[in-house]
C-alpha positions in Angstrom: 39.8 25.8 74.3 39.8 24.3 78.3 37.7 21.3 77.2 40.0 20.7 73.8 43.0 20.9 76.3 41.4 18.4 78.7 40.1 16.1 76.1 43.2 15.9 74.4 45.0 15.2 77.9 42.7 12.6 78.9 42.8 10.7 75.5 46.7 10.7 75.3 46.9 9.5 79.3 44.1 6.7 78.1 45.5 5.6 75.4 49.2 5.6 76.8 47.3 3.2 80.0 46.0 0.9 77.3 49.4 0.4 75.1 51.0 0.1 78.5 48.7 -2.7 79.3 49.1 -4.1 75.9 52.7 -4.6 75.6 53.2 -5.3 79.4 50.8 -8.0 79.2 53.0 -9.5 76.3 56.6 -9.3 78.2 54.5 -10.5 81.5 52.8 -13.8 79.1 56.2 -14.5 77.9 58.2 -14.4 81.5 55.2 -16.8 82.3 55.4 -19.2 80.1 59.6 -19.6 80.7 58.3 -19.4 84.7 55.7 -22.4 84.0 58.4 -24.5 82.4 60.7 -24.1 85.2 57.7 -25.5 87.8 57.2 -28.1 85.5 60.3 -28.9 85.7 60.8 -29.2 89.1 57.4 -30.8 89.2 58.8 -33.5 87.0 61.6 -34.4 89.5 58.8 -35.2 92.6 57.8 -38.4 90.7 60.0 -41.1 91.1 61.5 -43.9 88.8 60.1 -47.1 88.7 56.2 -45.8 90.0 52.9 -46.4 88.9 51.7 -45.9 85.7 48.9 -46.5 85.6 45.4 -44.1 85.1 45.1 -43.9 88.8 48.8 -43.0 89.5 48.7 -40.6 86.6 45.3 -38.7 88.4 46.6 -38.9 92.3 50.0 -37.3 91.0 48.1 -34.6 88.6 45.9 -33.6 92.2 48.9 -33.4 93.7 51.0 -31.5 91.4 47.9 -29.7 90.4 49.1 -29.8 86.4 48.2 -32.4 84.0 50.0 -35.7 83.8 50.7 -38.2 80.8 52.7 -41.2 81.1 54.2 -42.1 77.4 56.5 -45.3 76.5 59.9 -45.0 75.3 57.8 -45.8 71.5 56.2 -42.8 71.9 52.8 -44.9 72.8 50.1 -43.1 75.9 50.4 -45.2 78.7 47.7 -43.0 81.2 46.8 -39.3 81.0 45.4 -37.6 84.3 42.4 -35.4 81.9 41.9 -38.0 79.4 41.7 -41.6 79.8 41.0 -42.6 76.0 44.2 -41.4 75.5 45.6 -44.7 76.5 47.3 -46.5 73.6 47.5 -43.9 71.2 50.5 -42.4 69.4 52.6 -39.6 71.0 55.8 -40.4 69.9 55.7 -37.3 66.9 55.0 -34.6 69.4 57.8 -31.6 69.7 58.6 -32.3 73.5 58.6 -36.2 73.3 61.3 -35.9 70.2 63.2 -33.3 72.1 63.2 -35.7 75.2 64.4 -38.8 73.3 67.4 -36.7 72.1 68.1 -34.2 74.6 66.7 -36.1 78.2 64.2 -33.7 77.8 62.1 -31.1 76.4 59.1 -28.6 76.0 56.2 -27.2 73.7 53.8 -24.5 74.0 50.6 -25.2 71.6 47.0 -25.8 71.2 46.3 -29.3 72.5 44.3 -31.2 70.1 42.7 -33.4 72.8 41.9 -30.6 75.6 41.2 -27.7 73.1 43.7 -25.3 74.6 46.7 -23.7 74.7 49.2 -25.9 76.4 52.4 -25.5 78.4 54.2 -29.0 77.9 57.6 -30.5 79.8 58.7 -34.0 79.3 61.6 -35.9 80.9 62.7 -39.4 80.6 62.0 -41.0 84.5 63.2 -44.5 84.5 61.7 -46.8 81.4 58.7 -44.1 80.9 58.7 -40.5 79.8 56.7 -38.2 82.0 55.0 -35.2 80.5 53.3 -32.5 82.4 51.2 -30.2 80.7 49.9 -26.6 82.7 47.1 -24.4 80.7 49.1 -21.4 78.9 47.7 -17.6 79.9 47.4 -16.2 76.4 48.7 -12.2 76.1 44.9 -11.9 75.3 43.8 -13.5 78.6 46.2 -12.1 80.8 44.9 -8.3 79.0 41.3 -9.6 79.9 42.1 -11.0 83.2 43.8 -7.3 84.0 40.8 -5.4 82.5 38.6 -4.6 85.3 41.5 -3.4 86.9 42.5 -1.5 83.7 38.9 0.1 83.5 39.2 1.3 87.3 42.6 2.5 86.2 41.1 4.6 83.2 38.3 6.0 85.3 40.4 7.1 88.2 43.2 8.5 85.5 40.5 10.0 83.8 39.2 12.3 86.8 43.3 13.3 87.6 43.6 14.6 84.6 40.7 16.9 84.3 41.5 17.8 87.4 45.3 18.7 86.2 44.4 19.8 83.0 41.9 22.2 84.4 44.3 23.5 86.9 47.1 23.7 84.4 44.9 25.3 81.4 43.6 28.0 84.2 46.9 28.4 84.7 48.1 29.0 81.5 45.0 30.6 80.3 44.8 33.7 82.9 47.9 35.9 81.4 46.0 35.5 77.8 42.7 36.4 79.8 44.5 39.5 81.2 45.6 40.4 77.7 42.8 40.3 76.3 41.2 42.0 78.9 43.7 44.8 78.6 43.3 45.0 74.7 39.1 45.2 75.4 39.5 48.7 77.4 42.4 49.9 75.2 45.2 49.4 77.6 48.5 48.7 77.1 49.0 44.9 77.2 52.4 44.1 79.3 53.5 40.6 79.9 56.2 39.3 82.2 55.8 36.0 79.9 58.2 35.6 77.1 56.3 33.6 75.3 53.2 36.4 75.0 55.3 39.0 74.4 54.8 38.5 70.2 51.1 38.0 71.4 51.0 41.5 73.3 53.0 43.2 70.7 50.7 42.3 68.0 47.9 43.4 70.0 49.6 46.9 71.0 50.0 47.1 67.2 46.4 46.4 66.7 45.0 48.5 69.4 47.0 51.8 68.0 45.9 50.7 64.1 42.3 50.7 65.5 42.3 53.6 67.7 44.2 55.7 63.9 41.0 54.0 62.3 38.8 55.4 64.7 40.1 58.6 64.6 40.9 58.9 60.5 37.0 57.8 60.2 35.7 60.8 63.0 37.6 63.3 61.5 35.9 61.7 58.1 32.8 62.3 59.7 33.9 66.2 61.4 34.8 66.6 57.7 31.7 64.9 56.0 29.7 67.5 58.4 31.4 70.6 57.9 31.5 70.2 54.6 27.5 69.6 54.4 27.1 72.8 56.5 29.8 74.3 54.1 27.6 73.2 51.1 24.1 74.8 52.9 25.7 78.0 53.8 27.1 78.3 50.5 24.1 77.3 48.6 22.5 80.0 51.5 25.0 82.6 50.9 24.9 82.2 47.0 21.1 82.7 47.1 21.2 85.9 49.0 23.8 87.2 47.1 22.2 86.8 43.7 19.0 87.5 44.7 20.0 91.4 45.8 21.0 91.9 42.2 18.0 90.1 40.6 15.4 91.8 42.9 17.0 95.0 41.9 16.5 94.2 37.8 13.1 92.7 38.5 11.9 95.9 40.0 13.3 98.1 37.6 12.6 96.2 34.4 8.7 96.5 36.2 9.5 100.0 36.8 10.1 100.8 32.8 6.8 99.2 31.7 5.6 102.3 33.1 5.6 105.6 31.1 8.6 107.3 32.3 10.7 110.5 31.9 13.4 110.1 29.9 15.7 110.9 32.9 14.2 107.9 35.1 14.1 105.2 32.2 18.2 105.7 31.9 19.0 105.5 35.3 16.8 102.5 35.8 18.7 101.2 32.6 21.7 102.4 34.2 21.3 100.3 37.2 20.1 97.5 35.2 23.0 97.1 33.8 25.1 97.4 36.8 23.8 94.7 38.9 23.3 92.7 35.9 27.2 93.1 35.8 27.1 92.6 38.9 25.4 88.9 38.7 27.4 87.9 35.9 31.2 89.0 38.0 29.6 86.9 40.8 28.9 84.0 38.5 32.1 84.0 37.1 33.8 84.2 41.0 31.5 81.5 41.8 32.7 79.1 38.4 36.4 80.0 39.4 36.4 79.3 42.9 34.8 75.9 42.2 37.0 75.1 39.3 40.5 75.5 41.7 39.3 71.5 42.6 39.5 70.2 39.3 42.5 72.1 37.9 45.2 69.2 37.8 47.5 71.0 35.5 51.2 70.5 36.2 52.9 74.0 38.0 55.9 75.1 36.1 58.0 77.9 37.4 57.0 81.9 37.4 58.6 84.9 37.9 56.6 86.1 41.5 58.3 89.8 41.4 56.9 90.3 37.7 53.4 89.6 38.4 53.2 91.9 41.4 54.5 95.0 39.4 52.3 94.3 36.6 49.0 93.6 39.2 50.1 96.8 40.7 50.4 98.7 37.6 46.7 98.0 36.7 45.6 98.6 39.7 47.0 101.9 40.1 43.9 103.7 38.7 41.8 102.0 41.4 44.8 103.4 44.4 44.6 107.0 42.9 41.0 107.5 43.0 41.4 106.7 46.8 44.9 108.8 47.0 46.7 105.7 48.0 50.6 105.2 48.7 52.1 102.1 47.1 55.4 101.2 48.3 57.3 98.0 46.4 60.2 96.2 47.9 60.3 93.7 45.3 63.4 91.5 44.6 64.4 91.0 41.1 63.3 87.7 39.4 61.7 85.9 42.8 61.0 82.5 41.1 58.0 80.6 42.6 56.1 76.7 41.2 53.0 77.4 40.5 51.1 78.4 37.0 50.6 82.2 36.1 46.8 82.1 36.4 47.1 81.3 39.5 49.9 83.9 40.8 47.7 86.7 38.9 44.7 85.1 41.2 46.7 85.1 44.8 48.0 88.6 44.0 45.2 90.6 42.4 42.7 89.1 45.1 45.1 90.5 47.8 45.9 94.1 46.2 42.4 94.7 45.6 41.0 93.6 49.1 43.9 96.4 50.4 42.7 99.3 48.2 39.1 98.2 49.0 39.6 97.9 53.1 42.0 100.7 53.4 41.0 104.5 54.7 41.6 107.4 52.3 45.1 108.3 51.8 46.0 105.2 53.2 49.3 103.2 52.3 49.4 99.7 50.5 53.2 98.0 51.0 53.8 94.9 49.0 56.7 92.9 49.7 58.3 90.1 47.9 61.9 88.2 48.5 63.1 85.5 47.7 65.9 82.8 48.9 65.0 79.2 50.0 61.4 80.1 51.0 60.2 82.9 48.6 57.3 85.1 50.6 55.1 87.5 49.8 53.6 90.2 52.0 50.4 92.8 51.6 50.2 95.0 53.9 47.3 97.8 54.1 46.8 100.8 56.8 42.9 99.9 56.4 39.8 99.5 58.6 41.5 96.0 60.0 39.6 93.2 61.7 38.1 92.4 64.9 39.7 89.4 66.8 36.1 87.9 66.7 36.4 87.8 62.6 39.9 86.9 62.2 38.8 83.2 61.9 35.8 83.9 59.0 37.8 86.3 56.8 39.4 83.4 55.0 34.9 82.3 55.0 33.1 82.3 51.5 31.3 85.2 51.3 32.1 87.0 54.3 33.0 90.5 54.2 34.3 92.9 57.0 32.7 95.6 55.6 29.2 95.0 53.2 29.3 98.9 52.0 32.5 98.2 50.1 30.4 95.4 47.8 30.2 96.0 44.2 31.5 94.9 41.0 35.5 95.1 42.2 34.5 91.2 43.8 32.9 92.7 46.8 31.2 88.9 47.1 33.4 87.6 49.7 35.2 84.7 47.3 38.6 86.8 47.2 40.0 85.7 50.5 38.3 82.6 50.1 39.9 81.9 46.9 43.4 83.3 47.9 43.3 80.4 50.8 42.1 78.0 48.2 44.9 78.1 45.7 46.9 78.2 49.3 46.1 75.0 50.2 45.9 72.9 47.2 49.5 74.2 46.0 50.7 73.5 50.0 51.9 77.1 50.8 51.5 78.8 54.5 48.7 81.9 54.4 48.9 83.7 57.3 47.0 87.1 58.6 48.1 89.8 61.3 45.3 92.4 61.5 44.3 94.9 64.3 41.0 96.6 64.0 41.7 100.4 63.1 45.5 100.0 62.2 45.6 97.5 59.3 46.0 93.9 57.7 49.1 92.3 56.7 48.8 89.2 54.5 52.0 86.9 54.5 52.2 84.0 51.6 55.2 81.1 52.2 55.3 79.5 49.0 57.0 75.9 49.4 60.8 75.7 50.4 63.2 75.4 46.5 64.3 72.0 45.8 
């Protein structure tokens, strides 16, 4: 950009010197010639009447004078001529300054002379019985240019070094607050300017800097995410091996078991627990199918009653509370109106009810509260076994469990929670857990603020 600048200086100073010396030499061509009349005219008034005319008094006056000379007869016939003596005797009487003298006393032309072969200043006057004409060379605009070039070309050179010197001074000059911008915007600084011209300049490149830097960080936490969710994928794949295999290694061993001849006795329990882990398998299949489904359910929410759904959960699950002598308490509010679908709220609640009957201590108490108003809520709360504060972050964890004795086919895989936090998330309510280890868990639902 410094060289552009400094070319482009030193070719408009240039060219500007060369006009300049154009035109000027065409005003100074023209004062010239009305200056070279004005000597021959007072050239013409140092010859006096009644002198020689002759060849030699035309030469000793044109040494004199220093111009040419030419004597011509009031019939317009060459009498002498100081350059040219064969112009004796010929016809002058048409040229422009000899009429103009004949009318006027005297006159003057500026042209080409036929006999000489070059451009030609030319005064005549009326002296006596003879015209005297003077003729001085004419300094064409193009001569006077070529005369003036060597002097024009030193002119060039030497305006040719001041302006790379001025433009280089003047670019640096002007180039070092875009420099310190641009320096600024390299390490991620905020670009300040006391410039008002730069100010769009820095703006834009505040702009730029923060859009970058959002970039940057939208595209690590694509990448945290892109990780964790690989080592979300291998733990599950992990986790869903282990878990099936327990229940497969179990049939294997007692399908192997009953190619044997058995009592009667042995063969049914080994059916027996045949079928219980095959049960088992296919409940953990079906958990497996429904948790992954939750991402590809794009079925529009419509509104459900909240407060029936968590009498009739808790009415099924009743059996399930007395054969642990459990206390429900309800502090439901009439009609509690949620958006959401009914597969879902059945989901949320049943996976909640049955992780408190299946966490809590014998004789324990399960309170479920719901209310309503702008933000509907709903709370479990259990007198169970609790967590620890080190597990309070994994509970919400596929297949984690607080407690592996309490597996089994009541959904002891682990997906509950993980489901509950799920549905959570996509439908953009707050899940929230207060637990201390010993005392008991309290579950506390948001569900989005009414419109």
């Amino acid at each position: 950009m410094r060289i552009r600048i400094m070319l482009f200086t030193v070719l408009i100073a240039v060219a500007g010197l060369i006009l300049f010396a154009l035109s000027s030499s065409g005003i100074y061509n023209e004062y010239g010639t009305q200056e070279s009349i004005h000597v021959l005219e007072v050239y013409s008034r140092m010859y006096e009447a009644g002198g020689e005319t002759t060849q030699e008094a035309a030469e000793a006056l044109s040494e004199k004078l220093g111009v040419r000379v030419t004597f011509i007869s009031e019939e317009g016939m060459v009498i002498s001529d100081s350059e040219i003596a064969s112009l004796a005797g010929q016809y002058h009487g048409d040229r422009p300054e000899f009429v103009d003298a004949q009318k006027n006393g005297t006159g003057y032309d500026m042209r080409k002379s036929d006999s000489a072969g070059h451009n030609t200043i030319y005064y005549c006057t009326k002296v006596g019985d003879v015209y005297l004409r003077l003729g001085l060379d004419e300094l064409a605009s193009g001569g006077l240019f070529m005369k003036i070039l060597p002097t024009l070309l030193w002119l060039v050179a030497m305006e040719t070094l001041l302006c790379m010197l001025c433009a280089y001074l003047s670019t640096s000059f002007i180039l070092k607050p875009i420099k310190d911008c641009v320096k600024k915007a390299a390490l991620n600084e905020k670009i300040e300017t006391k410039y008002p011209e730069l100010e769009p300049i820095a703006e834009m490149m505040n702009k730029m800097n923060a859009d970058i830097a959002e970039k940057i960080s939208e595209i690590n936490a694509e990448k945290e995410q892109v990780i964790k969710a690989t080592a979300s994928k291998n733990d599950f794949i992990a986790n869903i091996t282990h878990e099936m295999n327990t229940p497969l290694t179990s049939i294997r061993g007692f399908a192997e078991l009953l190619q044997n001849d058995l009592p009667e006795e042995q063969k049914k329990r080994a059916l027996d627990t045949i079928v219980k882990q095959s049960e088992r398998l296919s409940n953990l299949v079906a958990c497996v199918i429904n948790y992954n489904q939750l991402d590809n359910d794009d079925l529009p929410p419509y509104e459900v009653n909240l407060s029936k759904i968590v009498k009739e959960t808790a009415d099924i699950l009743k059996p399930d509370m007395e054969k642990r002598n459990l206390t429900l308490s309800l502090e439901v509010e009439e009609d509690v109106i949620v958006i959401s679908r009914h597969e879902r709220i059945i989901e949320v609640v049943g996976n909640l009810l049955r992780n408190a009957i299946k966490y809590n201590k014998d004789n324990g108490i399960i309170i479920v509260v719901v209310s309503g108003g702008d933000v509907p809520k709903l709370i479990v709360r259990d007198t169970g076994i609790g967590v620890s504060e080190e597990n309070k972050e994994k509970i919400f964890d596929r297949f984690f469990t607080v407690d592996k004795s309490h597996g089994g086919k009541h959904g002891g895989f682990g997906l509950g929670l993980a489901t509950v936090k799920k549905i959570c998330r996509i439908s953009g309510w707050k899940l929230s857990c207060d637990s201390k280890l010993n005392v008991g868990t309290a579950f506390t639902i948001e569900f989005c603020k009414k419109n």
